[in-house]
N, C-alpha and C positions, 0 to 999 in steps of 0.2 A: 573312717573308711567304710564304703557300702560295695554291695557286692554281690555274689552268692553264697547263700549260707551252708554251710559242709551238712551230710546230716548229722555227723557224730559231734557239731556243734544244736542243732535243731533238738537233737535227742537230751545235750546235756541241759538245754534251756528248759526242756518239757520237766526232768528230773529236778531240776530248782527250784520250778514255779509246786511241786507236790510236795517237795520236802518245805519249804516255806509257806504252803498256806495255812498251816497251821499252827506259824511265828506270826503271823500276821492277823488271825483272830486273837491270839493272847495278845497282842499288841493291842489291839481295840479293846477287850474287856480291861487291860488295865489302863489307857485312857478313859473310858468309860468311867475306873473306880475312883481315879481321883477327878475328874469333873466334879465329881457328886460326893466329895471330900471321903470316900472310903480307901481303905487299902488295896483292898482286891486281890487275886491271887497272881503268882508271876507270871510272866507270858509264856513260858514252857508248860504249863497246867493243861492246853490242848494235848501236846505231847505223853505229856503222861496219863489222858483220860483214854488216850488210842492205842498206849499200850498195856492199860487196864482190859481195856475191851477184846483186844486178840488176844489174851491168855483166857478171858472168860468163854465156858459154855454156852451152845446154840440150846434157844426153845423154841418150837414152831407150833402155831396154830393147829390145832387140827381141822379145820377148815380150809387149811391154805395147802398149793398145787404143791407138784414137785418144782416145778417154775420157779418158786417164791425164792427159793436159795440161791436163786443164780442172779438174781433182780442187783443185790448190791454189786456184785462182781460186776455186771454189764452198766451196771449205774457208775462205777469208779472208772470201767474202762472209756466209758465213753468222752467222760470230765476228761480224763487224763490224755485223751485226743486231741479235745479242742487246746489242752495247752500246748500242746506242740505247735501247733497254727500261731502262736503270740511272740512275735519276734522282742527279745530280752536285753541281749547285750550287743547287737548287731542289726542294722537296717540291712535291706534288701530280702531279694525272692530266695527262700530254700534251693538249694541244687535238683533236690528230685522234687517234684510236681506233687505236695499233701493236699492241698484246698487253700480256699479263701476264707475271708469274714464271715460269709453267708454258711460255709459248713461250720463253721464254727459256733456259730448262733443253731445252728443245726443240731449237732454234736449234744449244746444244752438242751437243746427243747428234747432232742432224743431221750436225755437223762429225765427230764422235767418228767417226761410222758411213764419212760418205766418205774421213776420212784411212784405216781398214781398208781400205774400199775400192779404195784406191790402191796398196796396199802388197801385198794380192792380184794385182789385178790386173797388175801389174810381174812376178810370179811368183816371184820374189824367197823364199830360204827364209828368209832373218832378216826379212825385210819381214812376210811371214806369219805366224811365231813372234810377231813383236812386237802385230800383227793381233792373233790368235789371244791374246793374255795381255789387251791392253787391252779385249777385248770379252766376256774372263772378268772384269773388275774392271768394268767400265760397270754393269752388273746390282746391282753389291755397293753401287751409288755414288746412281748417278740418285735411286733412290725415295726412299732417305735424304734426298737434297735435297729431293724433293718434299715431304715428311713435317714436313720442317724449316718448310719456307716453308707447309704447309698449318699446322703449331702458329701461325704469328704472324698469321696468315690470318682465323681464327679471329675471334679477338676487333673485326678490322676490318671485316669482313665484305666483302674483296676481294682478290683478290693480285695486283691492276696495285701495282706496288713503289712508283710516285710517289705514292700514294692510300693506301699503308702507310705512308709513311714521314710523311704532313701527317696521320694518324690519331694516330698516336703525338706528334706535335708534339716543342715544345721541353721536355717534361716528361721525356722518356723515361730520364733518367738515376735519378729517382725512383718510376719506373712498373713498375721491373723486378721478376717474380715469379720462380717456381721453376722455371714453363714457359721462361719467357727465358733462367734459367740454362743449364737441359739442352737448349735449342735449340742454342744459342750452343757449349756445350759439342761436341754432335755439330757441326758446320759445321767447331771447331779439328779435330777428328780427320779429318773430310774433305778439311779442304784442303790436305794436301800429296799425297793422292791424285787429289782433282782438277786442280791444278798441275803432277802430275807430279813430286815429288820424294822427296827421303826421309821416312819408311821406307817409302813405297810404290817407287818408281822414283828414280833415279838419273839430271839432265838431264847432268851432269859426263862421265857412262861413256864411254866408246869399246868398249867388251865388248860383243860381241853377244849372247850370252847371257844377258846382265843387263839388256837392253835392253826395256823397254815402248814407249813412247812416241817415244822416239828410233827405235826399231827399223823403224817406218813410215816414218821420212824418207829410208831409205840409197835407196831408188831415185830420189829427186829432186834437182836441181840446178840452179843460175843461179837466173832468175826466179822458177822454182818453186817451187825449196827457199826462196825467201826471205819466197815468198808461205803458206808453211807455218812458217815461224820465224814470220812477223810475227803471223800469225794463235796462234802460239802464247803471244805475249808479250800479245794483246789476250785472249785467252779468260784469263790471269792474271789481268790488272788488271778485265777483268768480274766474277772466281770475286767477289776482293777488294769489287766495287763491290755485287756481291749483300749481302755479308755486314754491308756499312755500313749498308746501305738496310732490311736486314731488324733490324737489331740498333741498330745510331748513325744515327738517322736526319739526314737534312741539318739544318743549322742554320736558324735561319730568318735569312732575308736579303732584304734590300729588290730592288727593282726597281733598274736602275743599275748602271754598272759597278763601283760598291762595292759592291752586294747580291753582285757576281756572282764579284768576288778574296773576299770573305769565304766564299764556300759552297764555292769551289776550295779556297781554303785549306784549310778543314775538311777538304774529301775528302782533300786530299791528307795531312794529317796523318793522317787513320785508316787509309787505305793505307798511310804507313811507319809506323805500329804494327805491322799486321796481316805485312807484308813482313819486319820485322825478326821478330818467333815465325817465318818460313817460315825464315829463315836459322837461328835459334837452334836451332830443331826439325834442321835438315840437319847441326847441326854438333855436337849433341847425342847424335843415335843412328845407328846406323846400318841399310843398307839390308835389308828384312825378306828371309827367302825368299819365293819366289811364294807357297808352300804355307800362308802362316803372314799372309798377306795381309786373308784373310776374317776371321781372328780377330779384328787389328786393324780393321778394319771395323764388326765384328760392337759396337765400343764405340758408334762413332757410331749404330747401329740401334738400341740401348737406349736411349739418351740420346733421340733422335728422338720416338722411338715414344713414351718413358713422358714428354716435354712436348706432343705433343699428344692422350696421353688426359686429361693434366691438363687443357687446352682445353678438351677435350668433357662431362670430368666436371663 
């Protein structure tokens, strides 16, 4: 059943996808350990490293603003926007008017931009370096997603995600063209760059050198740092919820709280598909140089581009 989504439904979806992002990185590290025949820690281990970190005390640079304290708060709120925008256990448009794909893609570059921001700001030279590399890959990354989500756009003639996803209905598994191929295509090669892992970045590293994404977090701690993990483990499980929404759209599912375990369910099984390729892909290749980044990139921007001129032709 598609529809209009309640907001006290939109609100509970938002609330699923933060409490689950970070069942869904333990879920990867422990595929990851046995790929590579180790045991690895449980996947609750995210869980209890975020409630390590909100019992621990704050330290601040003394170089760094008054600003710097509120960077993770604004960096968690904004992740925790864009989930709301990712329709979960129900197709169709929210009832009140939030945004579309594009604020959503928005929502992260906003976050992309203030974690830099934070990382400068501390003065920090690995904070910077790291700054400094992930705002050379944002550029390679962003429009490719826009590109992507403007190909499936196309045909709908909207790109609010829950009005794509009750567009494409329950057919979509026979509906699929050549544009859906090479969409879907560029999104695989994007996601371990938007996630942050290999062959783009390395979340494992302790090397400051090799550091992207991690590289931002060294001047933060306690509450902070935790309110930057978490937001990091929500802005996964959104990349993921995009990729459902634009490609597997929700199932369709009654009203009830059986409409509502069967559309979870679904989501959740197409996030551990999608999470298990993030681990296969990490434990597969290894991490690229910076320099050799754009090339890798440069697949997902062909792929992108040549499905929505198919679109438009």
């Amino acid at each position: 059943m598609t529809g209009e989504r309640s907001l006290g439904l939109v609100l509970l979806e938002m609330s699923l996808l933060v409490l689950l992002g970070p069942l869904v990185s333990g879920t990867i590290q422990k595929l990851k350990a046995r790929l590579q025949c180790r045991r690895g820690a449980g996947v609750l281990q995210p869980y209890r490293d975020l409630t390590k970190l909100f019992r621990k005390g704050t330290v601040q640079a003394d170089t760094a603003s008054g600003f710097f304290r509120s960077i993770p708060v604004l960096v968690l709120a904004a992740t925790v926007a864009a989930g709301a925008l990712v329709p979960v256990v129900r197709a169709g448009p929210p009832a009140v008017p939030m945004g579309d794909a594009l604020m959503l893609l928005g929502l992260l570059a906003l976050a992309r931009f203030l974690t830099a921001v934070g990382a400068l700001d501390a003065g920090g030279a690995f904070g910077g370096m790291g700054a400094s590399r992930e705002m050379t890959i944002a550029p390679l990354v962003e429009p490719v997603l826009m590109m992507v989500v403007f190909s499936t756009a196309v045909t709908a003639g909207t790109t609010e995600l829950g009005a794509l996803a009750a567009h494409r209905g329950t057919s979509w598994i026979l509906a699929w063209h050549a544009a859906d191929f090479l969409g879907f295509a560029a999104m695989l090669v994007l996601l371990p760059a938007e996630t942050g892992r290999i062959p783009v970045d390395n979340p494992d590293t302790h090397l400051e050198l090799t550091m992207l994404h991690e590289g931002m977090l060294l001047e933060h701690s306690g509450p902070g740092l935790g309110c930057m993990v978490l937001a990091s483990h929500t802005r996964q499980i959104v990349t993921l919820g995009l990729v459902s929404a634009l490609f597997f759209p929700v199932a369709a599912a009654g009203a009830g709280p059986a409409g509502f375990l069967l559309g979870a369910g679904g989501f959740a099984a197409k996030v551990l598909v999608l999470a298990t390729y993030l681990a296969l892909v990490e434990s597969s290749y290894a991490k690229l140089r910076l320099f050799r980044v754009p090339q890798y990139l440069g697949i997902g921007f062909v792929c992108a581009l040549t499905a929505l001129a198919l679109r438009i032709l």
